[in-house]
C-alpha positions as CSV (number, residue, x, y, z in Angstrom):
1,X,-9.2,-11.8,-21.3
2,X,-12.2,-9.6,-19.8
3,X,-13.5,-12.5,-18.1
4,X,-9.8,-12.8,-16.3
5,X,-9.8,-9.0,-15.5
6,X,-13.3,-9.5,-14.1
7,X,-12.3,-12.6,-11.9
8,X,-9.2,-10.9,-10.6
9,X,-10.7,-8.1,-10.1
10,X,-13.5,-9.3,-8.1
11,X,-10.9,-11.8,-5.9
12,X,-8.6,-8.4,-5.3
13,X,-12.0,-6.3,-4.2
14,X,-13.2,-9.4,-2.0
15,X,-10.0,-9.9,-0.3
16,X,-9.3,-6.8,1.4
17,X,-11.9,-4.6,3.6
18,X,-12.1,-1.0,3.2
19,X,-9.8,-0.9,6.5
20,X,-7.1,-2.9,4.4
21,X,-7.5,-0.5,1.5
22,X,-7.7,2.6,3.9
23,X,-4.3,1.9,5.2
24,X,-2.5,0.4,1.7
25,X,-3.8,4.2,1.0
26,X,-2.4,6.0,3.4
27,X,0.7,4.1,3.4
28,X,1.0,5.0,-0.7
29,X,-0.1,8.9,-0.3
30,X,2.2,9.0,2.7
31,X,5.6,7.9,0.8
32,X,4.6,10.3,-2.3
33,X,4.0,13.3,0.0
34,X,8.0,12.6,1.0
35,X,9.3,12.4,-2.3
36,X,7.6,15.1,-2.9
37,X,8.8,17.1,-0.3
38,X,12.7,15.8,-0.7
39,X,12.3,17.0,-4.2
40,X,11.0,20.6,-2.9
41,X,8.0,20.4,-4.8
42,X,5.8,23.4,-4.5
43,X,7.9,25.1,-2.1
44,X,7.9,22.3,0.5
45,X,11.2,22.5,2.3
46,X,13.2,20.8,4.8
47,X,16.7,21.6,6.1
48,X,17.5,17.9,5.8
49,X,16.0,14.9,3.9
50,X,12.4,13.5,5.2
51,X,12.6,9.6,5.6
52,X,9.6,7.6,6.0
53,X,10.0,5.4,8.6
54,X,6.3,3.0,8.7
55,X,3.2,3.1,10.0
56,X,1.3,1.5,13.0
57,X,-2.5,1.1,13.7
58,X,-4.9,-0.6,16.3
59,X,-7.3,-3.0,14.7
60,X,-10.1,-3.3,17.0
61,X,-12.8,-5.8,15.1
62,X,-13.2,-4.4,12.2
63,X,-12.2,-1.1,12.4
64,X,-8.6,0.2,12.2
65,X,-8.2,2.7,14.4
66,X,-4.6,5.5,15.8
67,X,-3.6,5.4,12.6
68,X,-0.2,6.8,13.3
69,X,2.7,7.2,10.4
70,X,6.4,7.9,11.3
71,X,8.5,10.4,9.4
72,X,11.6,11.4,10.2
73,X,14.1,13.9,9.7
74,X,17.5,15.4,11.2
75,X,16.4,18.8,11.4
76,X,13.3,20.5,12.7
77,X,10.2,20.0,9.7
78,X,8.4,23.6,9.1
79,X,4.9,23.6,10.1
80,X,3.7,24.1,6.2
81,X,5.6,21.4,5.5
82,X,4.0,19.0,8.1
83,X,0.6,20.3,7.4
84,X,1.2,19.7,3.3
85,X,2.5,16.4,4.2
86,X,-1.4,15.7,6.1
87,X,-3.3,17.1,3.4
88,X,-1.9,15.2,0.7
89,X,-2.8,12.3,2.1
90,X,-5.8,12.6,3.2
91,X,-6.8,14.7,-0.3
92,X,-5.2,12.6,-2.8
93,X,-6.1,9.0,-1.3
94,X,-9.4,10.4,-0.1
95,X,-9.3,9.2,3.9
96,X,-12.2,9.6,5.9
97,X,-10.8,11.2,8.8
98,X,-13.9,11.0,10.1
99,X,-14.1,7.5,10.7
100,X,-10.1,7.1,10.5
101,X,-7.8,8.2,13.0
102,X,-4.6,9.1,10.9
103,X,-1.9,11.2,12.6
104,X,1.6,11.7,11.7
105,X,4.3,11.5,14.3
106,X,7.8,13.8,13.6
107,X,10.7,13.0,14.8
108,X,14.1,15.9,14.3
């Protein structure tokens, strides 16, 4: 059995770049930041109910760069709101904004 763990976990860690990683990352921290915020946790709000509608990204080479996610919503999103939504990605999934570009585009 830990032989098995090891292999898989060796193919899994082979497999993927950190660029791959990066964006499985921000693509996970992204979707919990809008349940969140549809459930009103800590006092995030919205008028209406924040959908998460993808992401896109350049891949020049290696590197992944304009890392853009799309969120949308009916009503105008309050700027707390939008900036909570940023930080918990970047905090929980710990992005390297310096060497990712990660922006997230509102629409409503």
């Amino acid at each position: 059995l830990l032989i098995s763990t090891i292999t898989i976990t060796y193919f899994l860690t082979s497999s993927f770049d950190e660029g791959t990683r990066t964006l499985d990352k921000i693509d996970l921290g992204a979707k919990t930041a809008v349940s969140l915020v549809n459930s009103g946790y800590n006092g995030t709000q919205t008028e209406g109910t924040l959908i998460y509608a993808g992401m896109t990204w350049d891949n020049a080479g290696n590197n992944y760069e304009n890392i853009t996610v799309y969120i949308s919503n009916t009503t105008p999103v309050p700027v707390n709101t939008r900036v909570f939504v940023k930080n918990y990605v970047v905090e929980t999934q710990d992005i390297d904004t310096t060497k990712y570009d990660f922006s997230i585009a509102w629409s409503g």
